[in-house]
Phi, psi and omega in degrees: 000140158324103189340313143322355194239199193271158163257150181326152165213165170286190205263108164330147203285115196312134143293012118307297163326287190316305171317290149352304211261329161308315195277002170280273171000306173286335196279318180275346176221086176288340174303295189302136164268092187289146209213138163209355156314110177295312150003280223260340193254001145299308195307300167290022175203054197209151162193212206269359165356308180304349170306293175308116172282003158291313202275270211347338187260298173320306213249355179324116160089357169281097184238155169285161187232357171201143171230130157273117153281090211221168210221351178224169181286312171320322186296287193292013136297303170336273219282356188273348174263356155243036143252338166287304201296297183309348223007067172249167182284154184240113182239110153284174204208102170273209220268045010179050174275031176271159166250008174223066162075010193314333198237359192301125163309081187280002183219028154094238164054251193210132158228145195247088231262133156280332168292016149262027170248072187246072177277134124293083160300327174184143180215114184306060217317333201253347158251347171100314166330130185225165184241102158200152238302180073049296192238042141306103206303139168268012153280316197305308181289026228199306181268008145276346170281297190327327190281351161243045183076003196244178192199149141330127158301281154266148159224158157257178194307340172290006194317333172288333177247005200246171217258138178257006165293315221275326188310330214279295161012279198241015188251198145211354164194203166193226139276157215038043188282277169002301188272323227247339195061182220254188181284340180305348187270139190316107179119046173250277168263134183251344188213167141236199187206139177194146168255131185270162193239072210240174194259350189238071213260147190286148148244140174249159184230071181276124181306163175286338167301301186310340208263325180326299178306350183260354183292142173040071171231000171077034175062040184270356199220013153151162211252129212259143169218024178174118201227143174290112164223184184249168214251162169234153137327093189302072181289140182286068208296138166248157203295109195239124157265160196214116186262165160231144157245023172230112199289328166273355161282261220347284176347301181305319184289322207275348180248309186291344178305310183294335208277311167328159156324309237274155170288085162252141193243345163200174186181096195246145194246107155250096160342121203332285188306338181276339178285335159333301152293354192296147172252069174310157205265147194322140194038032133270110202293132160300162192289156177264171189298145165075004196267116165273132180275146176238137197230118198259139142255136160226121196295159194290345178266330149302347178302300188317310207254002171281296158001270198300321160314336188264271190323003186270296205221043171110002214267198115215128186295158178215346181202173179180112186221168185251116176293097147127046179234303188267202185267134171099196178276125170310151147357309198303293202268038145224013166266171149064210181264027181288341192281333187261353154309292187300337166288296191288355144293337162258342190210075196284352180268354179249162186218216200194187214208149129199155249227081180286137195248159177249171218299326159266117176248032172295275246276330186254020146273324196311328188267351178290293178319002176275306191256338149303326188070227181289335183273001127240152190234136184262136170227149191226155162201152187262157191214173154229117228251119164064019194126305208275164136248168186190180135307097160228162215253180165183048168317156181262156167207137185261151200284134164220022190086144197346285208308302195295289171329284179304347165292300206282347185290286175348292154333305173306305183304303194326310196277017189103003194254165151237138156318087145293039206333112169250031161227069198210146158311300171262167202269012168284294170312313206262026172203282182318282247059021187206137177304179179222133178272323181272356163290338212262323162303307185306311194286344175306319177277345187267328187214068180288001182244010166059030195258010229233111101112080084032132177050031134290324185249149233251307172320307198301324130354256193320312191278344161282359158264014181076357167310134163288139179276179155243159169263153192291108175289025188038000000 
């Protein structure tokens, strides 16, 4: 099959079945809000894809034929035994702020909206460890940790709108990528709570190793409805632009910064034409011709010896705010993929890449830009994966079609990079490139009809044609 293409999927669900499976549902459950609103059940089976002209193409007309709205944990047991009984497909769902189809319904079926299951259940004053729903908004859970003191570790740029079951689901890193590596790294998720799809469905109580398998897995492999995690300190961070007019200072400061003391919590590089577009917050000056930005979260005891440190090797401040203190868009949302929202507002014809970059990556930009020129612009951030720090890319690219998108991939791999493909369907393609045998074990116990986000995970194919798996080298 095509890199690029859909995988076979079944037939939507016949609208009898669907009939069937609404009047059981309403007869045992009067409660539950059931949607059937074309409107609305476009809305729900839909997120940001459309960054891609591949999925955009691919997913065109992939909708739900019926959304559950449900506010307890009890509810979504109802519906996953009356989808096990009904065999219909089932796709969860947070405030659907993903960018590759994580939640879109390739088969039809039932999608089950999460977002009224939002407890703060328990949060642990002397370690930080907290318990809490699914479909907790993460700014809202983010000032209910704050009033003791504690902070999220990562959010992504979506943080005012996205979910936090949808981040563990369908994300992998963020802000605080920097301080913190992404969520596979150990001591992050410590539990889930999950409902199996079963006609008599389980609530579980997964430890973090059994919780693993469930990370970036787009809810294929059982519908999670409550998570354990550890906690951050709570820092006052403050915001910094930082101009360059040398691209290679700029690089340089974007690999030696992590190696420092100073407390940082994030650090993104937007090469000159993409900070150009960028909608900076009131007083900050737009960049000058050709000035690339380095964009800081720093803790208030890094200032003194950062300031100078930066101007030592090209930097000169251009802003300096205490986050979540003025007007406009915080810092945050000019990163990560909030940068290419803002790019494709102005240049709806470019899409983008991501990139684990190798440790120097000057020679594999130097040979991209020979041959692409102008049609990719680098936006970089800095992370830390397992300890280690490094670099990932998440370049703008002007579309120029299939054929030219896998070259340029081709390309990429060729030079040291690894590949995140975010225009691919499974959750295989677009993050390993290799099946994981234990995700794929997890949906077996959890989702044994194969009914959980139908056609994403990829493994679930291969085992059911009988393919040998690999196991995921974590």
């Amino acid at each position: 099959m095509p890199l690029h293409a859909l995988p076979d999927l079944p037939a939507a669900v016949s609208p009898e079945r669907l009939d069937a499976l609404r009047i059981d549902l309403s007869s045992r459950h009067p409660d539950l809000e059931l949607i059937q609103a074309e409107p609305e059940l476009t809305r729900l089976s839909r997120d940001f894809h459309d960054y891609s002209p591949p999925l955009q193409a691919a997913l065109q007309g992939r909708r739900a034929q019926l959304a559950v709205r449900v506010r307890a944990v009890e509810q979504v047991l109802a519906v996953a035994a009356a989808c096990a009984r009904h065999g219909v497909p089932l796709t969860p769902r947070g405030a659907g702020t993903g960018n590759y189809g994580q939640c879109v319904p390739l088969a039809g079926g039932v999608v089950i909206d999460l977002t009224g299951l939002r407890r703060l259940r328990h949060l642990d004053a002397a370690s930080g460890v907290f318990c809490a729903e699914a479909g907790c908004q993460l700014a809202e859970l983010d000032q209910q940790l704050a009033g003791h003191g504690r902070a999220l570790r990562l959010v992504p740029s979506t943080y005012r709108s996205a979910t936090l079951g949808g981040f563990i689901a369908g994300g992998s890193g963020g802000i605080g990528s920097l301080r913190w590596g992404f969520l596979r790294d150990p001591g992050q998720l410590l539990g889930l709570e999950v409902v199996t799809v079963e006609a008599e469905p389980r609530l579980l109580q997964l430890d973090a190793a059994a919780s693993e398998p469930l990370i970036h897995a787009y809810g294929t492999n059982g519908i999670i409805t409550a998570l354990t995690m550890a906690s951050s300190d709570l820092v006052a961070w403050q915001q910094l632009v930082v101009g360059f007019d040398d691209w290679r200072a700029a690089l340089a400061v974007l690999r030696e910064l992590p190696q420092t003391a100073l407390l940082l919590n994030a650090m993104a590089l937007l090469e000159a034409p993409v900070a150009a577009r960028m909608p900076w917050p009131p007083g900050c000056p737009v960049p000058q011709a050709g000035e690339h930005r380095l964009l800081l979260l720093a803790a208030p005891d890094a200032l003194a010896p950062l300031l100078p440190w930066l101007e030592q090797r090209g930097g000169q401040g251009r802003w300096r705010q205490a986050q979540g203190s003025g007007r406009g868009l915080p810092l945050r949302e000019l990163t990560w993929n909030h940068t290419t929202l803002h790019w494709r507002a102005h240049a709806p014809d470019w899409t983008y890449l991501q990139l684990q970059l190798p440790r120097d990556p000057w020679p594999l930009m130097a040979a991209l830009r020979e041959r692409w020129g102008e049609d990719l612009l680098w936006h970089l951030e800095a992370v830390r994966q397992q300890g280690a720090p490094g670099l990932v890319a998440m370049p703008l690219l002007r579309w120029r079609g299939l054929a030219d998108l896998e070259a340029l991939i081709q390309d990429c791999v060729a030079l040291g990079a690894r590949c995140f493909d975010p225009h691919v369907v499974t959750v295989e393609a677009g993050g390993l490139g290799m099946v994981d045998a234990d995700q794929v074990e997890a949906k077996r116990r959890h989702d044994p009809a194969g009914l959980l986000n139908p056609g994403k995970l990829a493994g679930w194919s291969a085992a059911s044609s009988g393919a040998p798996l690999s196991r995921s080298p974590g």
